[in-house]
C-alpha positions, 0 to 999 in steps of 0.5 A: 140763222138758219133760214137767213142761210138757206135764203142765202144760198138759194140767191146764190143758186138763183143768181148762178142760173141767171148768169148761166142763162145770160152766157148760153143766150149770148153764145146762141146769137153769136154761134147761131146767127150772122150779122155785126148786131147779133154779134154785138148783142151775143158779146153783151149777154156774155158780158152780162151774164159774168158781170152776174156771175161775179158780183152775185155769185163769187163775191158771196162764195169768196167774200175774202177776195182783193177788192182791188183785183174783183172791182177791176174785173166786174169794171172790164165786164161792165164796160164790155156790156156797156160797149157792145150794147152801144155797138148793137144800137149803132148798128141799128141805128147805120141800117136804118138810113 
C-alpha cells in the first residue's frame, strides 16, 4: 500500500513539473519573441501545460471534485491547444507562399 502511494505521489510531482515546464516555455515564446507563430505556439503550451496540470494533477488532488464543471474546464483548454496549434501551422503555412 505503501509503494502504490509513494508511486502515486511521485506522478503527481512528475506531472506537476511537466505542466510547470509547459507554462514557462509558453510564456518564454510569448514574452520573449515576436511574431503571430511564436504567439500561437506560446498560447498553445500555456494551454498544454493547464490541460496537464488538470487532468494529472488536480484530479488526483481533489478526486471529489464536479465532473461536470472540471470536464468543461480540461474541454476549453484542449480546444485552446487545439486551436493555436491549428492557428500556428496556418501561419506557417500563409508564409510559405
Amino acid at each position: 500500500m505503501r509503494v502504490l502511494q509513494a508511486l502515486r505521489l511521485f506522478a503527481v510531482s512528475l506531472a506537476a513539473v511537466w505542466a510547470s515546464a509547459l507554462i514557462t516555455i509558453g510564456f518564454a515564446a510569448l514574452f520573449q519573441t515576436q511574431g503571430s507563430f511564436a504567439t500561437l505556439i506560446g498560447i498553445a503550451f500555456i494551454a498544454a501545460g493547464e490541460f496537464v496540470l488538470m487532468r494529472m494533477v488536480a484530479d488526483q488532488i481533489c478526486p471529489k471534485a464536479s465532473r461536470q464543471y472540471t470536464s468543461l474546464l480540461k474541454l476549453s483548454a484542449a480546444l485552446t491547444f487545439l486551436m493555436a496549434t491549428a492557428g500556428a501551422v496556418g501561419v506557417i503555412a500563409l508564409q510559405s507562399f
